[in-house]
C-alpha positions in Angstrom: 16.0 8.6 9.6 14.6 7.1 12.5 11.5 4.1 11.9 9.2 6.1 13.4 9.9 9.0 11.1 8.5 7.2 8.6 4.8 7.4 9.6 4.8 10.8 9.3 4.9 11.1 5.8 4.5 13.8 3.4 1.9 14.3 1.1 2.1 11.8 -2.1 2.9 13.4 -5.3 0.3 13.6 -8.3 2.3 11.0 -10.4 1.9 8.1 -8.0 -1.6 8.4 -6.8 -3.6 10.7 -8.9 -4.9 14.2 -7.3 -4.1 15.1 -4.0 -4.6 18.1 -1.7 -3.7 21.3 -3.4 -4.8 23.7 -0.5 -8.0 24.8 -2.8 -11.5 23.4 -1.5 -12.1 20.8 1.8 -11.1 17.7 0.3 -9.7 15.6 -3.1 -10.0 12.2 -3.9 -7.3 10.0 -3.5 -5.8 11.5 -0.4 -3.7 8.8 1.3 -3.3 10.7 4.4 -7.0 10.4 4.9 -8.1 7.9 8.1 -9.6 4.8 6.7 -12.7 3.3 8.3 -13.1 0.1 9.0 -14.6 -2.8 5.6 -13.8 -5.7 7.6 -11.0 -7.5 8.9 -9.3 -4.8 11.2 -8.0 -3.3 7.5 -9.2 0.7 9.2 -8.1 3.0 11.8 -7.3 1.5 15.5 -4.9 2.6 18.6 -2.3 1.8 16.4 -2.6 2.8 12.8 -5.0 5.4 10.9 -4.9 2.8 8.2 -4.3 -1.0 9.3 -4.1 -2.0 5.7 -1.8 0.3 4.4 0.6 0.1 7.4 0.5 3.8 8.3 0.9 4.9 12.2 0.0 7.4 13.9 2.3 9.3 15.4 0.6 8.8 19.5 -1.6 6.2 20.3 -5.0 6.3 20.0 -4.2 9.4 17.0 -2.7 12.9 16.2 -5.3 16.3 16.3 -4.6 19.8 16.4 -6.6 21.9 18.9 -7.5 25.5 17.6 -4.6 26.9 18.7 -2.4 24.9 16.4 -1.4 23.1 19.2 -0.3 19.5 18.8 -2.8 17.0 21.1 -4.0 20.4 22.8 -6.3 20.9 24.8 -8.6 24.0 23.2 -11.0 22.6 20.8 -12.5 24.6 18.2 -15.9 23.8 19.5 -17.4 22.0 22.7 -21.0 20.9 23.8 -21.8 20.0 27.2 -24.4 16.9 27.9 -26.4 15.5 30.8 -27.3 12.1 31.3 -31.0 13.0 31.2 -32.0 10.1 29.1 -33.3 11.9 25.8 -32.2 10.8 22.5 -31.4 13.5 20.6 -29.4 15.7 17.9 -25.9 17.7 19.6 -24.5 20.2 17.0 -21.2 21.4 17.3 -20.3 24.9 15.6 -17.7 23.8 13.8 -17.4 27.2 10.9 -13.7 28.0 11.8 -12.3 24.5 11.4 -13.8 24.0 8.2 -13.0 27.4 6.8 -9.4 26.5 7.9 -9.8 23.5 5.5 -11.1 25.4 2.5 -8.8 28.0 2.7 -5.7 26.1 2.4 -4.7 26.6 5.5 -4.6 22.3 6.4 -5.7 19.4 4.4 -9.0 18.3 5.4 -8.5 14.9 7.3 -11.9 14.7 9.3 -13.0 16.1 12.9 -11.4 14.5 16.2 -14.2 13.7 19.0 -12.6 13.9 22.9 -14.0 14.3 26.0 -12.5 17.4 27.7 -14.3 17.0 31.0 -16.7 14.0 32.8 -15.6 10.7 32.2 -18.6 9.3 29.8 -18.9 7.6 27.4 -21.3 8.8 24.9 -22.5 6.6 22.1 -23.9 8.3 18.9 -25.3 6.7 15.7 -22.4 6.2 13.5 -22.7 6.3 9.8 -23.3 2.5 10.0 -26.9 3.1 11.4 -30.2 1.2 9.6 -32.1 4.7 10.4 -30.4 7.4 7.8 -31.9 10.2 9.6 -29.7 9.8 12.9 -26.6 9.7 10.5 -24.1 12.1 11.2 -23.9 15.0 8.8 -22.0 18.5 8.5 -24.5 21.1 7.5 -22.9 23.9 5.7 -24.5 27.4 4.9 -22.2 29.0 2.1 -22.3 31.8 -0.8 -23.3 28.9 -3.3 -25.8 27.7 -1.0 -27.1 25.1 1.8 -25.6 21.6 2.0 -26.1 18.9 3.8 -22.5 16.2 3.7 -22.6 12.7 4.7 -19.2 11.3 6.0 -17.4 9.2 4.1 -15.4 7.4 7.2 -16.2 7.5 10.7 -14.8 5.1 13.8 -13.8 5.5 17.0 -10.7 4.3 18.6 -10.0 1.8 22.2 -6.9 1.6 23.7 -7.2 -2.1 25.1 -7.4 -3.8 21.6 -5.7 -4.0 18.3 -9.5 -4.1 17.1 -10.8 -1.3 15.0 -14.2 -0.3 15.2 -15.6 1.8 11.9 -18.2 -1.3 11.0 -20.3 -0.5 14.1 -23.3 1.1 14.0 -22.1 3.9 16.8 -19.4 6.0 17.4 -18.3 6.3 21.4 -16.8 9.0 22.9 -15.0 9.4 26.4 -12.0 11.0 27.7 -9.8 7.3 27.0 -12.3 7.1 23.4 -11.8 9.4 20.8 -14.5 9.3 17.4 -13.2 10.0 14.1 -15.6 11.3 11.5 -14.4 12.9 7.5 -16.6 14.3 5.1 -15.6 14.6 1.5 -16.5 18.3 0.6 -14.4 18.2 -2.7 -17.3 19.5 -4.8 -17.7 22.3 -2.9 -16.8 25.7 -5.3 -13.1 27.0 -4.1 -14.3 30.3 -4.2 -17.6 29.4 -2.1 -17.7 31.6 1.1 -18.8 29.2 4.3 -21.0 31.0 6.6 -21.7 28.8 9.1 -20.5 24.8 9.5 -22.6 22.7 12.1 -21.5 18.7 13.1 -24.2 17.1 14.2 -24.5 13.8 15.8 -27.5 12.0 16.9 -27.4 9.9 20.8 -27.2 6.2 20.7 -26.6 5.6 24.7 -26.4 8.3 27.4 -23.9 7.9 30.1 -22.3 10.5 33.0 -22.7 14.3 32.4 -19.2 15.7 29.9 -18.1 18.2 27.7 -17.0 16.6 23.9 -14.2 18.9 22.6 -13.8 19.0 18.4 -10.7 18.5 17.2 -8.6 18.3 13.9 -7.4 15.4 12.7 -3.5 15.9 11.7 -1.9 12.7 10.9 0.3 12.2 8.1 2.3 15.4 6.6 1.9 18.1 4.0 5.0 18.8 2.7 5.1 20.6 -0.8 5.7 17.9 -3.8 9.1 17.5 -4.6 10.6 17.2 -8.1 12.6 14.0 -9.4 16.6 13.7 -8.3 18.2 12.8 -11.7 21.5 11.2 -11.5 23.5 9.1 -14.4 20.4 8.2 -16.3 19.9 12.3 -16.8 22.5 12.1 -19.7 21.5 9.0 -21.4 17.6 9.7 -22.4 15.7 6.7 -22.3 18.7 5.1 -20.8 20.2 4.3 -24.4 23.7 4.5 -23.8 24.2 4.0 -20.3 26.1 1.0 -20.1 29.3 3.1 -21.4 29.0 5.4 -18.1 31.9 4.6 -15.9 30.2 4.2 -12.8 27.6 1.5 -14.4 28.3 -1.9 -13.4 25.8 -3.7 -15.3 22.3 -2.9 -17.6 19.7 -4.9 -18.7 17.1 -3.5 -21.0 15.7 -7.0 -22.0 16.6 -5.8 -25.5 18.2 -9.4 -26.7 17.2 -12.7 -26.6 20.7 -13.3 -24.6 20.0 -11.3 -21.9 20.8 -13.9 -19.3 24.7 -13.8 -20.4 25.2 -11.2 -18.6 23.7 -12.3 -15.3 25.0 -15.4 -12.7 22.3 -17.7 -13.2 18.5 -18.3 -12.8 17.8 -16.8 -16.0 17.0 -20.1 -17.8 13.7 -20.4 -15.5 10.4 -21.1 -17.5 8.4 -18.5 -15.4 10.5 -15.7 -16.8 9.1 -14.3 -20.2 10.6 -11.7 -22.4 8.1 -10.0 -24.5 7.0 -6.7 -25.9 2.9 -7.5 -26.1 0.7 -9.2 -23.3 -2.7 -7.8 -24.1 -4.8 -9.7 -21.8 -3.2 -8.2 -18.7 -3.4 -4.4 -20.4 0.3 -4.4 -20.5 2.1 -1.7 -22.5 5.7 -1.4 -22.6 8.0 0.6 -20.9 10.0 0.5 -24.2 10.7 -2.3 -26.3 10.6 -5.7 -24.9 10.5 -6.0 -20.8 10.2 -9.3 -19.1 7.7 -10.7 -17.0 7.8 -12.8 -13.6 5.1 -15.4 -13.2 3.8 -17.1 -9.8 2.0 -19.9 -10.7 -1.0 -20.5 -8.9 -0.9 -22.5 -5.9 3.1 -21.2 -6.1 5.5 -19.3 -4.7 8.6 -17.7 -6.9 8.1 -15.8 -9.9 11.5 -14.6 -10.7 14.8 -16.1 -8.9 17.7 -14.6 -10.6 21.3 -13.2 -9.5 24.1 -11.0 -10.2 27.1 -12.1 -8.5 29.9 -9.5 -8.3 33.0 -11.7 -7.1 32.1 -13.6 -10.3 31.4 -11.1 -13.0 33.5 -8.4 -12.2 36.6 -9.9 -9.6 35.3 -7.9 -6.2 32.3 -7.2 -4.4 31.5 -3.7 -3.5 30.3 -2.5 0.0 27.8 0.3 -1.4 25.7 0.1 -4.4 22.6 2.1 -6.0 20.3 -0.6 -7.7 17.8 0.9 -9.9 14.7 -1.2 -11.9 11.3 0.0 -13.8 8.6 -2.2 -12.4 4.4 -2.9 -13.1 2.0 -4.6 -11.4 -1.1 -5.8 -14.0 -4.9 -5.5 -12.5 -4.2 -10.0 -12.1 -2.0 -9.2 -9.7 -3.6 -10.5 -6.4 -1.8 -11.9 -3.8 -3.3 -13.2 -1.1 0.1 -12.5 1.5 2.9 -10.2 1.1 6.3 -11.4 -0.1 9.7 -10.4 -1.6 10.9 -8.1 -4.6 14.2 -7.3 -6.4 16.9 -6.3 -3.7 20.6 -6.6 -3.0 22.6 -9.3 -0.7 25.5 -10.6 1.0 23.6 -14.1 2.4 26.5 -15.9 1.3 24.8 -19.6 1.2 24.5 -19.4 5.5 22.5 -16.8 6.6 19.9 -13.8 5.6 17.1 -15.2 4.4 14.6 -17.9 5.0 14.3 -17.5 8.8 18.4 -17.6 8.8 18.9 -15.0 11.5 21.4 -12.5 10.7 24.1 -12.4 13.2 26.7 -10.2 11.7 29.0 -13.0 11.0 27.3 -15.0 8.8 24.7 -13.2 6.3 22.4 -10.4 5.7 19.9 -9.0 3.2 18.1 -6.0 1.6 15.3 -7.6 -0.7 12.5 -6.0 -2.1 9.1 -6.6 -0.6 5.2 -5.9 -1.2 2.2 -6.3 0.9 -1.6 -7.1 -0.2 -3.4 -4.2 -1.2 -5.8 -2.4 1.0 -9.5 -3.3 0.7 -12.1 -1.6 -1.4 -13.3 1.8 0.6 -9.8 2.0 1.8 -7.5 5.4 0.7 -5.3 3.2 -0.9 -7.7 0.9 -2.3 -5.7 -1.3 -4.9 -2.3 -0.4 -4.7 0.5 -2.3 -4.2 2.3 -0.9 -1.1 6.5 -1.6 -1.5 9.2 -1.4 0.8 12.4 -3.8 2.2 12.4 -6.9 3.7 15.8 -6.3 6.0 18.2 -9.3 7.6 20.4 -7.2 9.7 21.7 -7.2 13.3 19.5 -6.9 15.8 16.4 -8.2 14.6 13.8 -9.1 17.2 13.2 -12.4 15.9 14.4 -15.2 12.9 12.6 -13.5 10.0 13.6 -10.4 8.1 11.6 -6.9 9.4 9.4 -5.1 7.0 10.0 -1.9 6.4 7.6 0.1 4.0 8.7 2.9 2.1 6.1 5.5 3.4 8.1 8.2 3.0 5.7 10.7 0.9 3.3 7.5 0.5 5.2 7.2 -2.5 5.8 3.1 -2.0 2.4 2.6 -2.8 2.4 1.6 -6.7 -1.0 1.5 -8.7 -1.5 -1.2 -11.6 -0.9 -1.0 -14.8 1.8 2.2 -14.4 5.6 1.5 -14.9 7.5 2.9 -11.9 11.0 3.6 -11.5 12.9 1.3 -7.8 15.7 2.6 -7.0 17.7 1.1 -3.5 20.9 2.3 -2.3 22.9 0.2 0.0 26.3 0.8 2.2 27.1 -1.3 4.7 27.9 -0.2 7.8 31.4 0.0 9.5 31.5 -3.4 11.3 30.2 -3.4 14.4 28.6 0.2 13.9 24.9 1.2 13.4 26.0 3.1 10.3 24.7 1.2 7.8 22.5 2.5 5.2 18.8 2.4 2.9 17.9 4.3 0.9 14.7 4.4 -1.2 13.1 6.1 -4.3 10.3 6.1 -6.3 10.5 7.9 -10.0 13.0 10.2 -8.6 11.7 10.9 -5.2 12.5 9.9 -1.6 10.4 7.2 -0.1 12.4 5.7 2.6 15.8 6.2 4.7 17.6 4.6 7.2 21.1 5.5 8.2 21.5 3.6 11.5 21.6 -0.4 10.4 24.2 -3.3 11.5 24.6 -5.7 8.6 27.9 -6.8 9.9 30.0 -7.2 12.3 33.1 -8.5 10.2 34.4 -7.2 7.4 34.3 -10.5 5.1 30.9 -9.4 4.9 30.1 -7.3 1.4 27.7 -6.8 -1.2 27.7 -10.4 -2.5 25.0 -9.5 -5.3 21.5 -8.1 -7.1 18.9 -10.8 -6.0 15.8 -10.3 -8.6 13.6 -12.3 -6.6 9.6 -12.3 -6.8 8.1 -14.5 -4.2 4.7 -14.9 -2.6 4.9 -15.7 1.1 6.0 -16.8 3.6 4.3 -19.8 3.1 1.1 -18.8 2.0 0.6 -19.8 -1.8 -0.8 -17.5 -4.2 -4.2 -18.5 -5.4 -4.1 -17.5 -9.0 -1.0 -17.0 -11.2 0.1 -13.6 -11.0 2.1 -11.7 -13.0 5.1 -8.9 -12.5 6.6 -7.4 -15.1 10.2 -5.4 -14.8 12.6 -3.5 -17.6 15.9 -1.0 -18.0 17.7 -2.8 -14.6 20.6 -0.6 -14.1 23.4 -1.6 -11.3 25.8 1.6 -10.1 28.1 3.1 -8.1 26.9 6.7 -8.2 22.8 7.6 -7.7 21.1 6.4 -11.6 17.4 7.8 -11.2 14.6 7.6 -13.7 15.1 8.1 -17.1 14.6 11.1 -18.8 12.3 10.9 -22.2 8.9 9.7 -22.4 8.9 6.1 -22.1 5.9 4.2 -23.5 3.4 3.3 -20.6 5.2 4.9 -18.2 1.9 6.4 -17.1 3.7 10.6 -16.6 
């Protein structure tokens, strides 16, 4: 699919990131599609993103609403007030009862109110929930069957055009016909079978400006799509993946099972950051099954796991498609301070691909793994570890790989302490062609495609080999040693998935 496909995602299922939207009440916790506000450091909504930190676009500048038609960026809100400049500070309700009782009837997720100027020019400026004085807070009044409430948002910002900046730490919230305000209230604990009577938004003035008409909105980025169920593939027949080194289509399996487990791989095994253990209490590790082995990145370091599996060497011929599957978990001490690589696949070939070695289509190419730093407390995705691919192909816009997340269903974003099943599939394109291909899954489930990349323009180019590679940076360092452990690495020519069975820790 296209890159901008990938921002519009849907909805993350229950085993990556706990409880999500079910379509019963207004809210849940843990939705990732939710807007993030603003802790600091431009990590919140802005022109660009509804969450900076976690890499997720909208769709349009400056956001994606519904009106109350159902139409997309519309222009007929479900509610509008009109103010004069007449210099009164003051509270402005909006009746907002049929967008809310869309949200606690299933009908869409609830992913906060959309502020826009339908007529004048403005601005307005209204106390955000920022404000030293809590009684000019905004709040969503709600008169139900279970009784009055009185909500405080959880997030609220506003967006500008001119800046990468975001804006949810100020203490207002402007509103114009070029500013749009965001504002979400968690209404989670409101009874499913409550009845809502009557919904009011109300804002309090900061600054008066021209004369306009503010039009409420929905805000509808991300997607809701139903969950999907795991793909199975080979590992389906081999429970717990015991076995699966006899399939035909298996060209190698690690399990970490013997002390010689580097015997079967090209070299870098020998490395003193690379442990193979079964216990590591102090980082609340529990096994996946058996022994796994663990990646460290000592502090002040860089690489924490630099090992290869060449196929011209190990089995005569390298292959120009291959699905590359691993079971991965990040411990709580995992805090990098940058992003950097993960286990991928690669034909770099000693020339080019890596390191700031453009690709060029003669010369090299590479698929790697790769994480980010985890969004900020406050933020949706708080403390996961966002994954994706870190891609040396044709056509780049400049000498370093592009970063491509796996948003698809937000399911590249990994929490700690939970084993997760990788799995990358990678054919190379016809040379010359934009065919090429990556594909992404996470426990069973799609997380990213592309079908339209140029590794090569020659075909001496192949799959040279499986490049387990942990590395922090770029060039930052990390600042405490951090710790990655991985298990059951399967390499194949058909699709592997996740094992069947109930492996230990695997947090299902």
């Amino acid at each position: 699919m296209a890159t901008s496909s990938m921002w519009a995602a849907a909805v993350l299922g229950t085993m990556a990131l706990g409880v999500l939207w079910t379509g019963h009440g207004l809210a849940a916790p843990r939705d990732p599609g939710q807007f993030a506000d603003d802790t600091g450091g431009d990590t919140g909504a802005t022109r660009d993103f509804y969450n900076r930190a976690g890499d997720l676009r909208w769709n349009e500048l400056m956001g994606d609403y519904h009106d109350a038609q159902g139409t997309y960026r519309g222009d007929q809100p479900y509610a509008t007030v009109h103010l004069e400049d007449d210099d009164t500070p003051r509270a402005v309700v909006w009746n907002v009862t049929s967008l809310v009782n869309e949200w606690h009837g299933g009908v869409v997720p609830s992913r906060g109110f959309y502020l826009l100027a339908t007529s004048g020019s403005g601005p307005y400026d209204f106390h955000s929930r920022e404000s030293d004085d809590a009684t000019v807070r905004p709040r969503l009044r709600l008169s139900t069957s279970a009784g009055d409430q009185v909500a405080e948002p959880v997030a609220d910002t506003w967006l500008e055009a001119s800046t990468y900046r975001g804006f949810g730490h100020e203490d207002r919230l402007r509103v114009s016909n070029r500013h749009p305000a965001l504002v979400r209230f968690d209404l989670s604990d409101l009874p499913g079978d409550a009845t809502i009577q009557r919904a009011e938004l109300e804002l309090h003035v900061y600054a008066l400006r021209d004369a306009m008409d503010i039009g409420v909105f929905r805000c509808s980025h991300g997607h809701d799509a139903p969950e999907e169920s795991p793909t199975y593939g080979i590992a389906a027949d081999f429970p717990l993946d015991r076995g699966i080194e006899t399939h035909a289509d298996v060209v190698l399996f690690t399990d970490f099972e013997q002390s010689n487990w580097g015997r079967q791989w090209t070299d870098g095994t020998d490395e003193k950051i690379l442990t193979r253990l079964r216990e590591d209490e102090s980082r609340n590790f529990e096994p996946l099954q058996g022994h796994a082995l663990r990646g460290m990145v000592p502090a002040n370091g860089h690489t924490g796991m630099d090992f290869v599996y060449k196929f011209a060497r190990e089995v005569g011929s390298e292959p120009e498609e291959i699905y590359f599957r691993y079971y991965i978990r990040f411990p709580e001490q995992w805090q990098p301070s940058f992003g950097g690589k993960l286990p991928g696949v690669a034909g770099t070939y000693g020339k080019a691909g890596w390191g700031g070695r453009r690709a060029t289509g003669a010369d090299g190419w590479s698929t790697r793994g790769q994480y980010w730093v985890s969004p900020p407390e406050g933020n949706p995705l708080s403390g996961v570890v966002p994954i994706g691919n870190y891609v040396y192909h044709v056509g780049m816009e400049g000498s370093w790989g592009d970063w491509l997340g796996w948003q698809q269903g937000y399911r590249g974003y990994l929490e700690r302490d939970r084993w997760y099943s990788v799995e990358m599939f990678v054919k190379l394109n016809t040379p010359g062609q934009p065919d090429g291909v990556l594909r992404g899954w996470v426990d069973g489930r799609p997380a990213f495609e592309r079908s339209d990349l140029v590794f090569r323009n020659t075909a001496d180019l192949k799959i040279e080999q499986v490049w387990m590679n942990v590395y922090h940076g770029g060039t930052a360092a990390i600042p405490a040693d951090g710790y990655v452990y991985v298990d059951n690495i399967v390499v194949a020519r058909s699709y592997i998935g996740p094992m069947l069975g109930q492996p230990a820790g695997a947090g299902r």
